[in-house]
C-alpha positions in Angstrom: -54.4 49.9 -81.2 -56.4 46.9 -82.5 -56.6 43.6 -80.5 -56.3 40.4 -82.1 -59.3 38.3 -82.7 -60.1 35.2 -80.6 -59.3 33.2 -83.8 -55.8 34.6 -83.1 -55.7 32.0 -79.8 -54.8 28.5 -79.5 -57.6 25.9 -79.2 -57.7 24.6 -75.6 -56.3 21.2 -76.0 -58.9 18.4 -75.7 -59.4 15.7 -73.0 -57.7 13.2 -75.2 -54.5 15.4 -75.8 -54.3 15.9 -72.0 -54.2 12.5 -71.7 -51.8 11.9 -73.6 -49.2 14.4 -72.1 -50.0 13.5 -68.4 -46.8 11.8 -67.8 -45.1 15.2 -69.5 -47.0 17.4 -66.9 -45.5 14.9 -64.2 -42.0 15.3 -64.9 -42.7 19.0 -65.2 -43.6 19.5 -61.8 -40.8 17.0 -60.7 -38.4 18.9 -62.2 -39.9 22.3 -60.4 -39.6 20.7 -57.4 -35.8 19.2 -57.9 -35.2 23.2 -58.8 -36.7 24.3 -55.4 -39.6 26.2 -56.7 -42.2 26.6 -54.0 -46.0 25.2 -54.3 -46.9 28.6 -55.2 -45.0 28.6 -57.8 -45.9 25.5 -59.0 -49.5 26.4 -58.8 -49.0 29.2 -61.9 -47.6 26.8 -64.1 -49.6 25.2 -67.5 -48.4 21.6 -66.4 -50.2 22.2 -62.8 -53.5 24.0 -64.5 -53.5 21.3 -67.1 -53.6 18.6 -64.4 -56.3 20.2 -62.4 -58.2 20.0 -65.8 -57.4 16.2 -66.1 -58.6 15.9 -62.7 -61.7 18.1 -62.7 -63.1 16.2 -65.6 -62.0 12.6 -64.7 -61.6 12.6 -61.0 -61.7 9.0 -60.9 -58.9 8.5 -62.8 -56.7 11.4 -61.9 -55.6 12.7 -59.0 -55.5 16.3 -57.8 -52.6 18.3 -58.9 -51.5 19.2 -54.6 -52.1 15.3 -54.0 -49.2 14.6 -57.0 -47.2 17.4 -55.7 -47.7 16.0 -52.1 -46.4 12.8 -53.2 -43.6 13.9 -56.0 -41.8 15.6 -52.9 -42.0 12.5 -50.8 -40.6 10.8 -53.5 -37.5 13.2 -54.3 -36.4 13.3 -50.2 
């Protein structure tokens, strides 16, 4: 069988379009959490891998994706 090419694949979305869709990622992983998922879970998710790129390339600005999930279940109790 033939694979697909790599042209096939989405384009990584850009800093800029990360940026934009933090607040989306957020209430992703609050709504994870208000389901009962566990961290692990959370951890395999696009919204948490997209925040641990926010934060590995702007580390001032954002915050690591356990810290937010640290304080989003402080938050909900």
């Amino acid at each position: 069988m033939v694979q697909g090419s790599r042209a096939d694949l989405p384009a990584p979305p850009t800093i800029g379009e990360l940026e934009a869709k933090y607040s989306l990622y957020c209430k992703a992983m609050r709504l994870l959490l208000k389901e009962g998922r566990s961290a692990e879970e959370i951890q395999r998710t696009v919204a948490w891998s997209r925040l641990q790129q926010l934060h590995l390339c702007l580390p001032n600005r954002y915050k690591e994706p356990g810290y937010l999930l640290a304080v989003l279940r402080r938050d909900l109790s």
